[in-house]
N, C-alpha and C positions, 0 to 999 in steps of 0.2 A: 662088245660092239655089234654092230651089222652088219650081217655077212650078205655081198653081194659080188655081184659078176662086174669086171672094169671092161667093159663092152669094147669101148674104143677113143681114141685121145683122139683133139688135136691142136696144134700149139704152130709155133714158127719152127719144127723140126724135133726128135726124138729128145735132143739133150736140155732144149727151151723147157719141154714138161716136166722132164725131169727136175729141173729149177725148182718150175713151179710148185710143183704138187710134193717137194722132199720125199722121207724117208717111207710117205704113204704111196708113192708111183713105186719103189723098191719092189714094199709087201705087196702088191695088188697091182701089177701091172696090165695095160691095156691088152686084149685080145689083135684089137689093131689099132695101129698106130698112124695117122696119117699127118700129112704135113701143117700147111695152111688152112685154115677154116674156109677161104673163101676160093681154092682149091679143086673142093674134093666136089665130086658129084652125089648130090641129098639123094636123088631117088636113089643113088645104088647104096647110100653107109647103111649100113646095120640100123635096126629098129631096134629103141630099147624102148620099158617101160620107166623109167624115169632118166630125166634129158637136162644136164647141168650145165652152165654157161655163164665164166665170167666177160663184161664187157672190159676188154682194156683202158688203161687212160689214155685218149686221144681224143683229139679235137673230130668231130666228124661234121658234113655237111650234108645236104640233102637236094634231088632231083626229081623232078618228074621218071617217072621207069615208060618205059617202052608202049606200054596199055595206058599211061596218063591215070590210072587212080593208086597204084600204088608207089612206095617209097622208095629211092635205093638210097642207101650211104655208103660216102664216099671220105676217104679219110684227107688227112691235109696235102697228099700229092696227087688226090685227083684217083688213088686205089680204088676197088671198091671194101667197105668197112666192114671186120668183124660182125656187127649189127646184122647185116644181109646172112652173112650165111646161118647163125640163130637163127634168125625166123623162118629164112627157109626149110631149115630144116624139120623145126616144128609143124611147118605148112604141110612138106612133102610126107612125113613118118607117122605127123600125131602120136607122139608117145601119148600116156596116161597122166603123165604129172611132168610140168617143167621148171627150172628155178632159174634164175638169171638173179647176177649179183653185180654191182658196179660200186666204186668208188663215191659217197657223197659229193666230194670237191668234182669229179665228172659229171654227173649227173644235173649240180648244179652254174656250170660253167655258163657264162653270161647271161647270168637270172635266170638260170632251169632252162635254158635252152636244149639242150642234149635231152633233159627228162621229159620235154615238149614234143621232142621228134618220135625217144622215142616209144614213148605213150604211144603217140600216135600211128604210129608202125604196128604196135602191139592189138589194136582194135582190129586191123584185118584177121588178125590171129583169133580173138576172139570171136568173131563172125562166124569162123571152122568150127565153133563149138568150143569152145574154154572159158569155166570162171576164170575171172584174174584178178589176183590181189597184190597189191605192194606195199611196201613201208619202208622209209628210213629205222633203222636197228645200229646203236654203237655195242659193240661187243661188253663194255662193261653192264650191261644191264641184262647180263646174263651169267653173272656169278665168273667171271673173268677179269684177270686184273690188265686187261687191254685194252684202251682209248681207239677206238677205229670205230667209224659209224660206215656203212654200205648201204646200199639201197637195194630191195630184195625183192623178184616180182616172182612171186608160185602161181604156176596156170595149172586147174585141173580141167581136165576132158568132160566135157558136162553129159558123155554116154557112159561112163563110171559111175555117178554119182546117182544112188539109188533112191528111193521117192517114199526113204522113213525120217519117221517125227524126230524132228533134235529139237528139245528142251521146247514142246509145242509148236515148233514151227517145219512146216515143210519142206526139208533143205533144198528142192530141187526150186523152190522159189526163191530163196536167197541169192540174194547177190554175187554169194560165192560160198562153199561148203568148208574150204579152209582158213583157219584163225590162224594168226601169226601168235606167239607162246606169248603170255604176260611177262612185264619186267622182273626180275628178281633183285632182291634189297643189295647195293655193291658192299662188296665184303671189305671188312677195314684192311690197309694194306698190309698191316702189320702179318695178315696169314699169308702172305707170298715172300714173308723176310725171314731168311736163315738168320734165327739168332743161336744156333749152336758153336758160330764164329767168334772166339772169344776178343776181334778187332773190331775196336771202336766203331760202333756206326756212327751215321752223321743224319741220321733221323731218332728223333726221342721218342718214344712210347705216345705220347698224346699227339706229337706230330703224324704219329701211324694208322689213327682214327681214323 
């Protein structure tokens, strides 16, 4: 695996993340741990080189902020939303590489509304200097027998990203230096089935294809 440092959580409280992140938060636990995302104060967390953030499932809405060109969200009591403190914090630290991961059915909630906002959120981001690329991903198209699609966005910091030739072309002109991995062929299920169970299964071999 990849050996790295768990710089610092944060969740609705220590045992929330624990939920989350199972037997991987055990092995590899945070250096710090803080509460709420929307909480903690961005200029003081810790700066890391790579900055991971799933979006929860929640309805969010949207306001003019204080300076009238920027976003804020707000969740369905009027909070302000997870969404705000991600960006901030990417605003305030600039890591090197950021990844942000949300649920499909959120992303697409009243004809891609959420994914309209927060695109549109994510362009101030981009302005600071960051390629940024996104895609819809269902985990079976990556040699896993798991039905989930998410929606994926990796920002790389465009002062990273060096100004050699990839496959003739000049990366620092591209769009963006990161490729999201090609699909891989889904495996028949039959290689996720114990058949060393001498009980009857209730799928047949051709069924398994």
């Amino acid at each position: 695996g990849v050996h790295f440092q768990h710089v610092f959580d944060s969740g609705a409280g220590p045992s929330a993340s624990k939920t989350d992140h199972g037997s991987h938060y055990l092995r590899n636990p945070p250096t710090t741990q803080y509460c709420h995302i929307t909480d903690r104060n961005n200029r003081e967390v810790e700066s890391v080189d790579i900055y991971y953030a799933t979006i929860p499932c929640q309805q969010i809405h949207t306001r003019p902020s204080a300076n009238g060109s920027d976003i804020t969200f707000i969740d369905g009591k009027g909070n302000p939303s997870v969404v705000n403190g991600i960006i901030d914090y990417i605003n305030e630290q600039q890591p090197i590489c950021f990844v942000i991961d949300a649920l499909k059915s959120f992303m697409q909630f009243s004809n891609g509304s959420n994914h309209r906002k927060i695109l549109r959120a994510l362009k101030h981001v981009d302005k600071a200097g960051y390629h940024i690329s996104h895609r819809f991903i269902n985990a079976n198209e990556h040699g896993t027998a798991h039905n989930r699609e998410k929606w994926y966005c990796v920002g790389t910091r465009k002062s990273t990203v060096s100004k050699t030739e990839v496959e003739g072309a000049d990366i620092a002109a591209l769009d963006s230096p990161f490729e999201f991995p090609m699909r891989l062929p889904k495996p028949p299920l039959a290689h996720f089935i114990d058949t060393s169970s001498k009980t009857d299964r209730s799928l047949t071999p051709t069924q398994m294809q």
